[in-house]
N, C-alpha and C positions, 0 to 999 in steps of 0.2 A: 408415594406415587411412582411409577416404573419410568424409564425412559419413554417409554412407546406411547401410555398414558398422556404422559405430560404433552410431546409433542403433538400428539391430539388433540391437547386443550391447545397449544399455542395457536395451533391453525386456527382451531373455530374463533377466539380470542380477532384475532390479526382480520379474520373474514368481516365479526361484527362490528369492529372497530375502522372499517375499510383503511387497514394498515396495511405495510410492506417490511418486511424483514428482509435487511438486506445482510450480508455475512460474507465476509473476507475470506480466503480460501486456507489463511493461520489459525481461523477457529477452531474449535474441538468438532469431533466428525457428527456426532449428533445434530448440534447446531447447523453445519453443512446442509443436512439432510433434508430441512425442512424450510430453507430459504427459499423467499422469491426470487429473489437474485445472487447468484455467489459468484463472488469477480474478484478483480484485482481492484488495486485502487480506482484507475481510469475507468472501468466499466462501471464501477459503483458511484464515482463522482458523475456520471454522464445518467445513471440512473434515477440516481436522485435529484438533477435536473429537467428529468423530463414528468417522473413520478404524477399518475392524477390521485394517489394516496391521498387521506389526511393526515394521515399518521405515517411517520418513518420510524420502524425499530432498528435499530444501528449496531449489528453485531459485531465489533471491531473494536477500534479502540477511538479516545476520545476529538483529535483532531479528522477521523473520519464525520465522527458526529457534528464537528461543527462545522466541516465544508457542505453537510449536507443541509445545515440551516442558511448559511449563508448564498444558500442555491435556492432554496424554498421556505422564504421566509414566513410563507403564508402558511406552512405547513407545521406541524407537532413534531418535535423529534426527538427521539426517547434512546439513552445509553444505559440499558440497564445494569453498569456498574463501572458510576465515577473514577471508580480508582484504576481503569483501563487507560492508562495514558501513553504516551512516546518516549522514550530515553532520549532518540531522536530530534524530536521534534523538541524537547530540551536542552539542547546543543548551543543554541542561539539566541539570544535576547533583544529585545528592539533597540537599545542599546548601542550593542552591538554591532546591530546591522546600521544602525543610522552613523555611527563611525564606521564602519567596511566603506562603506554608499561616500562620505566625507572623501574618503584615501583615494578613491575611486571614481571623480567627476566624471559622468560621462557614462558611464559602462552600465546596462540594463542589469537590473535582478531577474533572477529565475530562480526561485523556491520550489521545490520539491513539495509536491501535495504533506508530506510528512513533516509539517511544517503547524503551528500554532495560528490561529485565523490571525492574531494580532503580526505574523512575518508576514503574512501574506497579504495584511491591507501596506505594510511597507514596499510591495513588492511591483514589478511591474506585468511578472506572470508567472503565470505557475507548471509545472510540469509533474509527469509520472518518469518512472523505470522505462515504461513503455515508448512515450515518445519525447523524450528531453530533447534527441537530437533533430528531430524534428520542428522543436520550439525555437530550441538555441538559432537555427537557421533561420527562421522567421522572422525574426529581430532585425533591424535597422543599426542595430551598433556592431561596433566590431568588437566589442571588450564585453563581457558578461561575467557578470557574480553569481557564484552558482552555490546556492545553502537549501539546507545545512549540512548534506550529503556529500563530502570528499570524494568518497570513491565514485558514487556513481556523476560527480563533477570532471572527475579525471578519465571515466571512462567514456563520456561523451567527447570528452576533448578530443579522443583519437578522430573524430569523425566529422569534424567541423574544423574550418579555416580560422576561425574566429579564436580568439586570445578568451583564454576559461579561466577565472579568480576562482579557487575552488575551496571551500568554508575545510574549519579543522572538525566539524561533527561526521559521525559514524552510525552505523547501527550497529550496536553490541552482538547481536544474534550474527552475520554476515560477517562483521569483522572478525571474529573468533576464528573462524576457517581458516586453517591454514595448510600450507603446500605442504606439508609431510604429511596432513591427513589424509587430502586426495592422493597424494604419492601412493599411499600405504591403501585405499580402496581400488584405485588402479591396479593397483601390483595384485589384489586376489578375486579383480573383473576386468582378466585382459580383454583388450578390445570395445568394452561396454565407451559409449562417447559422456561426456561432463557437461550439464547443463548448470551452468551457474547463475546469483543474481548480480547482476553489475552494481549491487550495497557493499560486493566483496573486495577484498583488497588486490591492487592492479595485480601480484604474483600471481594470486589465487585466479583471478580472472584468464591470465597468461595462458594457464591449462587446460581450460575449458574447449570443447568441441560447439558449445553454443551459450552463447552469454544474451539472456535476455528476463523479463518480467515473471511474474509466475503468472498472468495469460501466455506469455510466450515461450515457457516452458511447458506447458499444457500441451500446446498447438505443437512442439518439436517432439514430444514422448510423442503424440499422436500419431505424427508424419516418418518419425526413423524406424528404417529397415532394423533396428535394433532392438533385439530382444533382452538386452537388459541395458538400463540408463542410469548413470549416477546420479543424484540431485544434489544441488548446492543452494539449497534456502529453507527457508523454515519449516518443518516438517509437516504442519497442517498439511500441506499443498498433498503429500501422498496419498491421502484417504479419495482428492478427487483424480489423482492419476491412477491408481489402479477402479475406479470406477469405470474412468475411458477410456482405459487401454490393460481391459483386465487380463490381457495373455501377455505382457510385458511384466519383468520383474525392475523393481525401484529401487536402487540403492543409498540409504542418504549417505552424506560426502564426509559425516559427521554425528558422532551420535547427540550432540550439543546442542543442533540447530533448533533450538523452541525460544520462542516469545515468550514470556511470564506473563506480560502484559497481556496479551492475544488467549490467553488461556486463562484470564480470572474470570472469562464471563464462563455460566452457564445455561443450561436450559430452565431452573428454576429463577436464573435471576429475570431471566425473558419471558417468565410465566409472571412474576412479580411486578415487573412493570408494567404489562397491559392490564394488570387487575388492577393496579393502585395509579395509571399515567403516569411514571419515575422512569427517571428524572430528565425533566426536560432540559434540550440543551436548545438556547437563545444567543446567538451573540448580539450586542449590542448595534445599533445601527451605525455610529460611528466607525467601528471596526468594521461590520459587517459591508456598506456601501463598498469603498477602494478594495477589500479582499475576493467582491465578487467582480471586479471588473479584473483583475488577473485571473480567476477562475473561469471565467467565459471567456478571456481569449485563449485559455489555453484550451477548452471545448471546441470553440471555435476552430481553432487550428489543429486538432485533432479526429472532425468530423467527415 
């Protein structure tokens, strides 16, 4: 069955199942192409809160899947392949954080949606790339533990008065960038400005012309007088920037920047689970209760 095919079956599939496809902007372009929603994390966490679907297919990786049961318990929610997980969001163990939380009386959590439902029912809220520093400021304390994302912990901190605990997890994909690379695509696109993601390391963030989410890298290719733009994140995100801004040329910052995780899913595994319901993801209600009251305030504080 051809690409084109298939994605014809998934729609009618998605239609008669009154499903939603949702797909992260790190998916393969295919996938891209025939979602009802394709967003960043925040857009998709807020999507699938409001969802009057039955079904959510969750094109992404595995802790997308499960903030989005933990938003819609009442709903079906389908990752059609397990093995899509976080390096991330493995960084940190409840463990662990319940020793941070010990060293730490006093000081709110703030986890990063890329985060394991089980951190996030430890958590007192949760955030994206998009608005952490919006979160952080929200808070009643002055001390904040920010997991499991380092950098993007230290690069909120430039922007808030408040004392930022910042977790030693990374994202492999972001982390890897480094300053001789964008050095070295600068030097043969003078001029062009550096859209980075605040996952990257503080250097790396240093040289950037615009440091924000991949919504907010969208929205800056969109809006710059510039006809050609580097990009600093993972390469999905190009399939949707030369869609909206197809007289701009996109430079990645990096030939490395790919998910392994972000790119196990395919369009046959998303033909596969609306023919067979696979596999559904549940979190338990124990976890699920305290992980959704940090997940709506952080909607809340973001609407």
């Amino acid at each position: 069955m051809g690409i084109i095919e298939t994605q014809e079956r998934i729609r009618r599939l998605l239609d008669d199942n009154n499903a939603i496809l949702l797909a992260h902007y790190y998916q393969r372009d295919e996938i891209q192409d025939i979602a009802d929603i394709l967003g960043d994390s925040l857009a998709l966490s807020m999507e699938a809160a409001d969802t009057v679907a039955d079904v959510i297919v969750f094109a992404g990786v595995r802790f997308m899947a499960e903030s989005a049961s933990i938003l819609s318990p009442d709903k079906t929610v389908l990752l059609p392949r397990l093995d899509a997980g976080c390096p991330l969001a493995d960084k940190i163990t409840v463990e662990e954080l319940r020793k941070a939380k010990a060293e730490h009386p006093g000081a709110k959590v703030v986890t990063y949606v890329n985060s394991s439902a089980e951190i996030k029912a430890h958590s007192d809220i949760c955030c994206t790339s998009a608005n952490a520093v919006r979160i952080v400021d929200s808070l009643d304390a002055d001390t904040v533990l920010m997991v499991p994302d380092g950098n993007l912990a230290r690069y909120t901190a430039r922007f808030t008065e408040k004392k930022i605990i910042p977790w030693k997890g990374f994202c492999y994909v972001h982390n890897n960038l480094l300053v001789d690379e964008i050095q070295k695509v600068k030097d043969t696109h003078p001029g062009a400005p550096v859209a980075i993601h605040p996952e990257c390391r503080p250097e790396v963030v240093e040289m950037a012309d615009f440091v924000g989410s991949t919504g907010g890298i969208l929205k800056f290719a969109r809006e710059t007088d510039a006809q050609e733009v580097i990009i600093g994140t993972e390469q999905g995100i190009m399939h949707q920037l030369k869609k909206e801004s197809p007289g701009k040329t996109f430079i990645p910052a990096s030939d490395h920047l790919i998910c392994l995780d972000m790119k196990r899913m395919t369009l046959d595994d998303i033909l596969k689970a609306l023919l067979e319901m696979e596999h559904m993801i549940r979190v338990p209600e124990e976890i699920r209760a305290p992980a959704s009251l940090a997940l709506s305030r952080m909607l809340e504080a973001s609407r």
